[in-house]
C-alpha positions as CSV (number, residue, x, y, z in Angstrom):
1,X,-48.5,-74.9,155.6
2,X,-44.7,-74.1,155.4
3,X,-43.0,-73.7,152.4
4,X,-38.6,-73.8,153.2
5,X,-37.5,-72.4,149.6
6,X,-33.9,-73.0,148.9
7,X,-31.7,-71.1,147.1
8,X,-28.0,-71.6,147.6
9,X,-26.6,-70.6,144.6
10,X,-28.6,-67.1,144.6
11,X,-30.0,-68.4,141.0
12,X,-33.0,-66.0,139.7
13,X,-36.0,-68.4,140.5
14,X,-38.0,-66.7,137.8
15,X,-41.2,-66.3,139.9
16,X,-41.4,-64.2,144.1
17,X,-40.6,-66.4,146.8
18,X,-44.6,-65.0,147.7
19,X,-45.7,-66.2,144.4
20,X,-44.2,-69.8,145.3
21,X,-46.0,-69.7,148.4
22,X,-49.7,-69.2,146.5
23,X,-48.9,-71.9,143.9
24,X,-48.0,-74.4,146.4
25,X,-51.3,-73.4,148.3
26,X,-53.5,-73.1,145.2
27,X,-52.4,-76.5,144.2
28,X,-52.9,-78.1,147.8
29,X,-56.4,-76.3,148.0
30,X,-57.5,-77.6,144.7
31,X,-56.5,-81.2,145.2
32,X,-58.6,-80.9,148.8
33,X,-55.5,-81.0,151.2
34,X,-56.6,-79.7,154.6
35,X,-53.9,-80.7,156.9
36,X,-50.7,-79.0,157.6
37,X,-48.0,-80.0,155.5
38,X,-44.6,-79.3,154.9
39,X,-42.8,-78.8,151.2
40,X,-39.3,-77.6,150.0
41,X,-38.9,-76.0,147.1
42,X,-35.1,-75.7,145.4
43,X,-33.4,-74.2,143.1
44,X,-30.5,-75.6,141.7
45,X,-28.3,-74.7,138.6
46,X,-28.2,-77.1,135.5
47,X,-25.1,-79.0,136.2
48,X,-26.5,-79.9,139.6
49,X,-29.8,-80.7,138.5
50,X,-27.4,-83.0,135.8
51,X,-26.0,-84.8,138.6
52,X,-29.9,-85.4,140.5
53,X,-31.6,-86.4,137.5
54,X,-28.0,-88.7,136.2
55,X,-28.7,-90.5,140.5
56,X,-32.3,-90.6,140.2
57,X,-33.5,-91.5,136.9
58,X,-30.3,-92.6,134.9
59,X,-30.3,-89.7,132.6
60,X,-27.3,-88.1,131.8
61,X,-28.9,-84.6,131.1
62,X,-30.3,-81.9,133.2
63,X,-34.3,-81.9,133.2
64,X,-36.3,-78.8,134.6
65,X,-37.9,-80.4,137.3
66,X,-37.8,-83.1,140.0
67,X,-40.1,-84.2,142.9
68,X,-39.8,-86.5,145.2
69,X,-42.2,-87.4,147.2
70,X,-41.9,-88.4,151.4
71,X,-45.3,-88.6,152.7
72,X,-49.0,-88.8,151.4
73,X,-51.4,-85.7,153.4
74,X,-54.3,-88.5,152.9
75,X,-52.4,-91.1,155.2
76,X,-54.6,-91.8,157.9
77,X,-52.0,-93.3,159.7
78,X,-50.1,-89.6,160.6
79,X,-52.0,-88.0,163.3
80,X,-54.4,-85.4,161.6
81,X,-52.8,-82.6,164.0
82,X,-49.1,-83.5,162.2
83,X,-47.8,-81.8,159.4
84,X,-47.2,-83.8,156.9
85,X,-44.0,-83.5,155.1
86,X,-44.7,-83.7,151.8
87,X,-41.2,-84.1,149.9
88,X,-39.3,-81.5,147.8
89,X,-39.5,-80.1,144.4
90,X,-36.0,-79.4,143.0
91,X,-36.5,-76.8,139.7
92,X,-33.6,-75.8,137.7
93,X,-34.3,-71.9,136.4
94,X,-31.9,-72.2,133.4
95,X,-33.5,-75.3,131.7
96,X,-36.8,-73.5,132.9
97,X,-36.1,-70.5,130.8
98,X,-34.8,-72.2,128.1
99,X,-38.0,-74.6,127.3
100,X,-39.9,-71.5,127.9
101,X,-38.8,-69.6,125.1
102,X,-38.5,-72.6,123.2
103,X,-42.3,-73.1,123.7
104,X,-43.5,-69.7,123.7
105,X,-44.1,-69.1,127.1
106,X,-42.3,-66.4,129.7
107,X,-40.0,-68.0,131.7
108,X,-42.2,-67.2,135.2
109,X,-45.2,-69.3,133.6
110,X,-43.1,-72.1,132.9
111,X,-41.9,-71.9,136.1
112,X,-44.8,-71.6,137.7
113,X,-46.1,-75.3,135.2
114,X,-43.1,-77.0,136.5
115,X,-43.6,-75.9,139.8
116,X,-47.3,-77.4,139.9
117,X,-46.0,-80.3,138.0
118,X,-43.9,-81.2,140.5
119,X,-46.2,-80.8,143.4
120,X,-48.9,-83.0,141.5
121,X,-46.2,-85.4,141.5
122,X,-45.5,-85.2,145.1
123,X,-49.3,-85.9,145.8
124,X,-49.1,-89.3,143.6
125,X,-50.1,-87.8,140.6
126,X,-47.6,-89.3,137.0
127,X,-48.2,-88.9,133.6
128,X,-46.3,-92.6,132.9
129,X,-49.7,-93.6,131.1
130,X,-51.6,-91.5,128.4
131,X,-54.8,-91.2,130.9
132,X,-52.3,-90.3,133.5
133,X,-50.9,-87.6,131.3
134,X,-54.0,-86.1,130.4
135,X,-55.4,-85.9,134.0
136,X,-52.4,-84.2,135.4
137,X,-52.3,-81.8,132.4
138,X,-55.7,-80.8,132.8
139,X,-55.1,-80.4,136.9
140,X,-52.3,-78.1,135.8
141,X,-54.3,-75.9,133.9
142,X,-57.1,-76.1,136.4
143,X,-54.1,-74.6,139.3
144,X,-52.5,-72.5,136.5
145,X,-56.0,-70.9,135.8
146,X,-56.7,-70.3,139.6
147,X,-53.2,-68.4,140.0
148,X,-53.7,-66.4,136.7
149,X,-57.3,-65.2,138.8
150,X,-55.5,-64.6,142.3
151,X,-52.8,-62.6,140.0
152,X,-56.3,-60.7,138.5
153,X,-54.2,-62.2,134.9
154,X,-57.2,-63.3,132.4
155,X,-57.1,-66.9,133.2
156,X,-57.9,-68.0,129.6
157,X,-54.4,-66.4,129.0
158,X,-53.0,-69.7,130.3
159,X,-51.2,-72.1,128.0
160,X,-49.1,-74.5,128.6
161,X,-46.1,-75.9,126.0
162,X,-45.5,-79.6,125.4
163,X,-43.5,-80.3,128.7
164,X,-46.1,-82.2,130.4
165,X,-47.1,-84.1,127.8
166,X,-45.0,-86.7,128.5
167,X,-47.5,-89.8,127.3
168,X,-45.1,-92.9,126.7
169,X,-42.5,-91.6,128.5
């Protein structure tokens, strides 16, 4: 597995670049990814995160995460040798922290949600539908709980605010 974290504006990514790492593996292991794969991970400030989410998605507003996705590690077409590059997850730490006290959570455990949310995403996973919503939330908490243990943090501790319940969206 590599992980290339980006960072260019020197932004405070809210969680260890060896805490990234384990949530990117965590969330790989649980969804049974075996292969070598390949993910970025950025972080961008809000006003460039504006300008992604204004050419991908037509909203004219920063958001605290985006994914997008290149290829699928259960494509039997890629040699099972390859690594598979996965896509990027793009995170934005200010809108990050600022849902997070807004929803009563730090602003490294939103991070770390919006960090699995995006790399759900990037393994096919949307929340477009309400049972699409509540699968991905409950994978989220499942990955949330298995960092909290790995952390040796009481993983009934986890919560999770509203952001992924995005049901009609």
């Amino acid at each position: 597995m590599a992980v290339l974290i980006s960072n260019d504006a020197e932004l405070d990514t809210l969680i260890a670049a060896s805490e990234i790492e384990e949530a990117v593996l965590c969330t790989l292991e649980h969804e049974g990814v075996e292969r070598p794969v390949e993910v970025s991970v950025s972080f961008v400030d809000d006003e460039e995160m504006r300008g992604l989410n204004r050419t991908w998605r037509e909203i004219d507003a920063p958001t605290d995460v985006l994914s997008f996705e290149c290829d699928s590690p259960f494509d039997e077409d890629i040699p099972a040798d390859e690594a598979v590059e996965l896509g990027d997850v793009i995170l934005a730490p200010g809108v990050i922290a600022a849902q997070a006290a807004e929803f009563g959570n730090t602003p490294a455990e939103e991070c770390r949600l919006m960090l699995v949310h995006g790399l759900l995403h990037l393994l096919g996973y949307d929340h477009l539908e309400d049972a699409e919503a509540a699968d991905m939330e409950a994978r989220e908490i499942e990955v949330l709980r298995e960092l909290a243990r790995r952390r040796g943090d009481d993983p009934d501790d986890v919560k999770i605010g509203p952001t992924t319940r995005h049901q009609g969206e």
